[in-house]
C-alpha positions in Angstrom: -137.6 10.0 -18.7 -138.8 6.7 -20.4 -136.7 3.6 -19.9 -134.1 2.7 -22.9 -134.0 0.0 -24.6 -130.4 -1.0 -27.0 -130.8 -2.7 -30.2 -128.4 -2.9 -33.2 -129.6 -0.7 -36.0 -128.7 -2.2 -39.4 -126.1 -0.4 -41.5 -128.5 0.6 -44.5 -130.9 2.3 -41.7 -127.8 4.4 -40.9 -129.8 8.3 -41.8 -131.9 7.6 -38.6 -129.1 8.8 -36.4 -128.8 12.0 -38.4 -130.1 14.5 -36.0 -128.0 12.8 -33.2 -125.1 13.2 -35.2 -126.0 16.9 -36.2 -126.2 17.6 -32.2 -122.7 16.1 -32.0 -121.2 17.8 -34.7 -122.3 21.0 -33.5 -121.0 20.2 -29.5 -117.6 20.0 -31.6 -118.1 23.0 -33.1 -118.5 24.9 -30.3 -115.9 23.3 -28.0 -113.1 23.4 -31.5 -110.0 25.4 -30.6 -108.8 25.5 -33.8 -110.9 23.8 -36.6 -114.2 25.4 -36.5 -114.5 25.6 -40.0 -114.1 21.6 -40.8 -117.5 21.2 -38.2 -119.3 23.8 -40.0 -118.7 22.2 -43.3 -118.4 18.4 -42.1 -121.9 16.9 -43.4 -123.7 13.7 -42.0 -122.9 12.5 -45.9 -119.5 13.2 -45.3 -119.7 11.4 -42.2 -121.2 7.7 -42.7 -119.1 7.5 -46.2 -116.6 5.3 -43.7 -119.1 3.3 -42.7 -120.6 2.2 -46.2 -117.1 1.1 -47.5 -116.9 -2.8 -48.1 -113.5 -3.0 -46.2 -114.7 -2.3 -43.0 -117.4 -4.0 -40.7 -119.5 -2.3 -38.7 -121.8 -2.2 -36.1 -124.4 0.2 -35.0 -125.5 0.0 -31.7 -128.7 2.7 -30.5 -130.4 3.4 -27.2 -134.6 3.8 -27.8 -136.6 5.2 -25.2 -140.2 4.3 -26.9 -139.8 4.8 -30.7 -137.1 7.4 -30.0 -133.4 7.1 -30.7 -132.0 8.8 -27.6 -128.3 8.0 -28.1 -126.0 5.9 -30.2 -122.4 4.0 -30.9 -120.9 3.2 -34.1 -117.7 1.1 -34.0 -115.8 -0.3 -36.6 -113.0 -2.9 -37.2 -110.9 -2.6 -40.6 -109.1 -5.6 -41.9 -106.0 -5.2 -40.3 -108.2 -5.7 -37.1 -107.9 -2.2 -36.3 -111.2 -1.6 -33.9 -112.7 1.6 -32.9 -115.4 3.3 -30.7 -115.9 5.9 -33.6 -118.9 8.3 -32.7 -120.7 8.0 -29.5 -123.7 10.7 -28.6 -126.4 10.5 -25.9 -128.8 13.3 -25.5 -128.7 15.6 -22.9 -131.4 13.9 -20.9 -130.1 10.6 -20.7 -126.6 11.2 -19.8 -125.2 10.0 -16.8 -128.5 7.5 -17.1 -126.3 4.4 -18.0 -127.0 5.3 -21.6 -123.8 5.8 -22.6 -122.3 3.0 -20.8 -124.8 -0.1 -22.1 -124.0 1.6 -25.6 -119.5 1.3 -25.0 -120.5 -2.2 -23.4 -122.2 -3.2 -26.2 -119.4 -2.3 -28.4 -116.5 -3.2 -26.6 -118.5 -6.5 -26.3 -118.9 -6.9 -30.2 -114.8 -5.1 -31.1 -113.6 -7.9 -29.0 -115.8 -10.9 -29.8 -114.4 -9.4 -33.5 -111.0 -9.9 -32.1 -109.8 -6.4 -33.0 -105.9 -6.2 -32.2 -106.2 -2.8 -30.6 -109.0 -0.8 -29.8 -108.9 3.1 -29.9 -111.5 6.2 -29.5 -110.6 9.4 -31.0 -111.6 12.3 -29.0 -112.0 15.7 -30.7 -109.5 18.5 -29.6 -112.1 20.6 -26.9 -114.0 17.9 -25.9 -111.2 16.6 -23.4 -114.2 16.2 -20.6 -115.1 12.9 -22.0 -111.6 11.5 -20.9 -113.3 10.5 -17.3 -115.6 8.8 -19.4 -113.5 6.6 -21.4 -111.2 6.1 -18.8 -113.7 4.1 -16.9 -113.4 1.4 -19.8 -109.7 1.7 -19.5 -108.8 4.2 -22.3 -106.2 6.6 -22.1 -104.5 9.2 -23.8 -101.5 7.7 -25.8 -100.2 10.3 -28.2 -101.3 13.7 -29.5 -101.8 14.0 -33.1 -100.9 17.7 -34.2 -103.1 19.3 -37.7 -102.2 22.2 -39.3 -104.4 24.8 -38.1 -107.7 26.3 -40.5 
């Protein structure tokens, strides 16, 4: 396993993370209870169209192991100061690495220099193993929102 470097990742250079995204999207997919459909049709287009809105900023934070992007964190705050961790992936390889933890530093770092009011994470219904994870940064569940099912 090469060593990882993190580096912000400009907004505009956003496609880069597709095939990340992609792997994510399908772990959801697979772990969805109920809303397997909206992951098979949920595109990466469909995806960053958040993050190329003017009334949001945000800020794109990737792990590079040589020239490869080996894990990623986008996190937003909206201008009521709203922030959020909003899609986190690391490969398989680097997990449990410290990957994923430089990449929530680095954005609990930046939500809070942004002086967000709150900060939330949104964790997809069957993917309730990354809870240990978050909790180490002091998230917890606070509510459970309820969709109509597909």
């Amino acid at each position: 396993m090469d060593p990882v470097e993190f580096h912000t990742l400009p907004v505009a250079e956003i496609a880069a993370l597709r095939p990340l995204w992609e792997k994510l999207n399908a772990h959801h997919l697979r772990r969805s209870p109920h809303f397997r459909a909206h992951y098979e049709t949920f595109t990466f287009e469909k995806r960053v169209k958040k993050f190329l809105l003017d009334d949001i900023d945000v800020r794109i934070d990737v792990a590079r192991a040589g020239v490869a992007i080996v894990g990623y964190c986008i996190s937003t705050i909206d201008r009521k100061g709203r922030g959020e961790v909003d899609s986190l992936f690391i490969e398989e390889g680097y997990r449990r690495s410290g990957t994923g933890d430089g990449l929530v530093r680095r954005a609990l770092d930046w939500l809070k220099a942004g002086q967000a009011v709150e900060i939330a994470i949104v964790v997809a219904a069957g993917n309730e193993e990354a809870f240990p994870f978050y909790e180490r940064y002091g998230f917890y569940p606070a509510y459970t929102a309820l969709k109509l099912g597909e």
